[in-house]
mmCIF file of the C-alpha atoms, coordinates in Angstrom:
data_MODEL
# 
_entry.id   MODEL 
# 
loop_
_atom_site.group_PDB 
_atom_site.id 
_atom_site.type_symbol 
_atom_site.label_atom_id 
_atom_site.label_alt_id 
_atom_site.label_comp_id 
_atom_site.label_asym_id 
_atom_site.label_entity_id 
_atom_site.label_seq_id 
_atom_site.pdbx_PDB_ins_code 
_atom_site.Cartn_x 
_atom_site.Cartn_y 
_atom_site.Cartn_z 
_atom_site.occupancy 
_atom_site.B_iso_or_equiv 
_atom_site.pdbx_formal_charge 
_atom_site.auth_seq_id 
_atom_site.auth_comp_id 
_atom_site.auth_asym_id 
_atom_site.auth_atom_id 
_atom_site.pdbx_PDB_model_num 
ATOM 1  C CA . UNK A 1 1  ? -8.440  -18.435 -7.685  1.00 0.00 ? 1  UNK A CA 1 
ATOM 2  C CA . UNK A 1 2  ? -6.883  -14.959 -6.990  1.00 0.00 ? 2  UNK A CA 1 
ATOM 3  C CA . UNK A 1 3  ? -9.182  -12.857 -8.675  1.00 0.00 ? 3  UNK A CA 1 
ATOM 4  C CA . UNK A 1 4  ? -11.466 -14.201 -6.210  1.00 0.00 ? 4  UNK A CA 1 
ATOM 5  C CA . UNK A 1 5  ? -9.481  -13.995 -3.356  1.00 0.00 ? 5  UNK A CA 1 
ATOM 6  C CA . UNK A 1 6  ? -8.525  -10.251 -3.950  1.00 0.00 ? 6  UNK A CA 1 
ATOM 7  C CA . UNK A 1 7  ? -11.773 -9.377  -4.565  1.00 0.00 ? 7  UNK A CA 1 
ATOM 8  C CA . UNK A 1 8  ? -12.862 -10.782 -1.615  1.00 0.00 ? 8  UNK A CA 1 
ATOM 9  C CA . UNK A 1 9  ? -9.443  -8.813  0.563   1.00 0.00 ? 9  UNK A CA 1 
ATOM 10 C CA . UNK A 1 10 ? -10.983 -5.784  -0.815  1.00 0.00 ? 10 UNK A CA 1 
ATOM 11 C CA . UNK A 1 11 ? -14.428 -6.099  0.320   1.00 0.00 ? 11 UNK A CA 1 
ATOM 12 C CA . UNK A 1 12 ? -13.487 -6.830  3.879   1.00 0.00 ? 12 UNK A CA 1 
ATOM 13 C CA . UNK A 1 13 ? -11.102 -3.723  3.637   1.00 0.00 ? 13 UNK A CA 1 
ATOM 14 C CA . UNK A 1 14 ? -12.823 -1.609  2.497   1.00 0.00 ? 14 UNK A CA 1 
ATOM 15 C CA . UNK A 1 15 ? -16.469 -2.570  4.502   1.00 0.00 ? 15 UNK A CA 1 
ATOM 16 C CA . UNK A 1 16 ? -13.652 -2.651  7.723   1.00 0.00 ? 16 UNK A CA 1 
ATOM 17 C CA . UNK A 1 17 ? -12.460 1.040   6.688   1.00 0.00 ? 17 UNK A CA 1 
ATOM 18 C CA . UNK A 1 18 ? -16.055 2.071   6.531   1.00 0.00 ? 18 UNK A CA 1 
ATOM 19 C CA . UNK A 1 19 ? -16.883 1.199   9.866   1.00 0.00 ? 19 UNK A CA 1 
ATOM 20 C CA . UNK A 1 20 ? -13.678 2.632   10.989  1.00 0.00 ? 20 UNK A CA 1 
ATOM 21 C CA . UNK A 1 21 ? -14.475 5.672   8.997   1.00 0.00 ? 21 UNK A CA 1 
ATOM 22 C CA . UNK A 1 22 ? -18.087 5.907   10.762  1.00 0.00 ? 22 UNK A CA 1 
ATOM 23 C CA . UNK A 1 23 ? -16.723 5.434   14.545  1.00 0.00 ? 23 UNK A CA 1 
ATOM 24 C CA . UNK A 1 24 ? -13.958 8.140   14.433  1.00 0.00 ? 24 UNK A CA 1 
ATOM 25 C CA . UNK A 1 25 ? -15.833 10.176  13.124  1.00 0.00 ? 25 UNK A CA 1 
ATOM 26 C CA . UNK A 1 26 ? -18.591 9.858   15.611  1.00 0.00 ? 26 UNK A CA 1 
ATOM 27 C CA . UNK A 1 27 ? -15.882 9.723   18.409  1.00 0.00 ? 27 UNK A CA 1 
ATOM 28 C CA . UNK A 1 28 ? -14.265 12.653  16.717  1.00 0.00 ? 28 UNK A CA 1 
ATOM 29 C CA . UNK A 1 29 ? -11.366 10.709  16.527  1.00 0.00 ? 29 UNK A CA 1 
ATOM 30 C CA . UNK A 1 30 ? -9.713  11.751  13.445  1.00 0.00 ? 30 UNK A CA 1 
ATOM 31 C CA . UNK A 1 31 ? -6.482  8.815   13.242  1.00 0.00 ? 31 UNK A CA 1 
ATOM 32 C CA . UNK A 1 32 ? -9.181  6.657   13.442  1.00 0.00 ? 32 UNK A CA 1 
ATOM 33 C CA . UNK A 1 33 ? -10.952 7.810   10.594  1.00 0.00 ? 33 UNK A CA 1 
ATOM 34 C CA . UNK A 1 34 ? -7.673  8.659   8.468   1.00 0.00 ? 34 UNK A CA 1 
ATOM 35 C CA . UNK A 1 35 ? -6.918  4.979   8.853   1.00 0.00 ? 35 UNK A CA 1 
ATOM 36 C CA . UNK A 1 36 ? -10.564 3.856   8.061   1.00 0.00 ? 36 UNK A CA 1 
ATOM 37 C CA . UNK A 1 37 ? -10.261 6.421   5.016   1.00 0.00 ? 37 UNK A CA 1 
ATOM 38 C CA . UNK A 1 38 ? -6.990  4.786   4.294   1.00 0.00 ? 38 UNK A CA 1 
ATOM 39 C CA . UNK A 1 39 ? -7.832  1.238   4.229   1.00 0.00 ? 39 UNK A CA 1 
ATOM 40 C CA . UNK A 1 40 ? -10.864 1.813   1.857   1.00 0.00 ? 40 UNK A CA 1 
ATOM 41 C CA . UNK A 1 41 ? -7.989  2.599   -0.385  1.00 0.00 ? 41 UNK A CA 1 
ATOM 42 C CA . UNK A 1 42 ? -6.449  -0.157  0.124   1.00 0.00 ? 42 UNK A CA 1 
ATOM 43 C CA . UNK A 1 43 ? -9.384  -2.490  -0.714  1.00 0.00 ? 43 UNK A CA 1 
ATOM 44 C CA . UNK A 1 44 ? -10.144 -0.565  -3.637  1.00 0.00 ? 44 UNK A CA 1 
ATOM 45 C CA . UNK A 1 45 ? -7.065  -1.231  -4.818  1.00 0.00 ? 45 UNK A CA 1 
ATOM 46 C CA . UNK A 1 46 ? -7.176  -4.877  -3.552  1.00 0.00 ? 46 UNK A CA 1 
ATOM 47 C CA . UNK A 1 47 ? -10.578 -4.969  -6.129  1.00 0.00 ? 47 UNK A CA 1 
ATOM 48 C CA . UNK A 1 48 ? -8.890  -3.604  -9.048  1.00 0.00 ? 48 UNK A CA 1 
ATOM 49 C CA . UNK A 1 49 ? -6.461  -6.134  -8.727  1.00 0.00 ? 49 UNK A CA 1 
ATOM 50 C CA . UNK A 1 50 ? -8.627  -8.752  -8.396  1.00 0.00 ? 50 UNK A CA 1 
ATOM 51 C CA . UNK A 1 51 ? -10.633 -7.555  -11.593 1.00 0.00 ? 51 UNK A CA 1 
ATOM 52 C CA . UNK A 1 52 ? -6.966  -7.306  -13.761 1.00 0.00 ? 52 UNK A CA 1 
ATOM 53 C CA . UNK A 1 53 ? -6.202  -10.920 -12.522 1.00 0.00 ? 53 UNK A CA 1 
ATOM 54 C CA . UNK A 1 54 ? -9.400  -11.871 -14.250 1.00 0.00 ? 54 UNK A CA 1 
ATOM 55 C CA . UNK A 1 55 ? -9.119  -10.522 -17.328 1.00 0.00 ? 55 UNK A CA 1 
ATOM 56 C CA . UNK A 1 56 ? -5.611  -10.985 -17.806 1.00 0.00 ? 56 UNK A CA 1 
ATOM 57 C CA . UNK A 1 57 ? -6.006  -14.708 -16.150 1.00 0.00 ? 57 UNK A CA 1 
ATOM 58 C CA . UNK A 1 58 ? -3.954  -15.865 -12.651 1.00 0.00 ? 58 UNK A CA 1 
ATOM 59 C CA . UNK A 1 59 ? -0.985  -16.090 -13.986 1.00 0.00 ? 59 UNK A CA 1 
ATOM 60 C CA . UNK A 1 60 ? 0.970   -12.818 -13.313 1.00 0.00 ? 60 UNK A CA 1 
# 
């Protein structure tokens, strides 16, 4: 079940860094869009994790 989960952490991240992304930029705001850049990291990594928990199975 946390392959899944993470997975699922890292799409909201990184679709919630993406729109955070889009609105500092338009507000030429650029903390905002650091942190949007920032937390599409994060779910990206969040994904990856996610995908090694599945092949290597829940148990680490």
């Amino acid at each position: 079940m946390g392959e899944l989960t993470d997975k699922i952490k890292g799409n909201i991240n990184e679709a919630v860094g993406k729109v955070k992304e889009a609105i500092g930029d338009h507000q030429n705001n650029p903390e905002l869009k650091a942190e949007g850049q920032g937390q599409q990291v994060q779910g990206k990594g969040e994904q990856f994790k996610g995908k090694v928990k599945g092949a290597l199975g829940d148990d680490i």
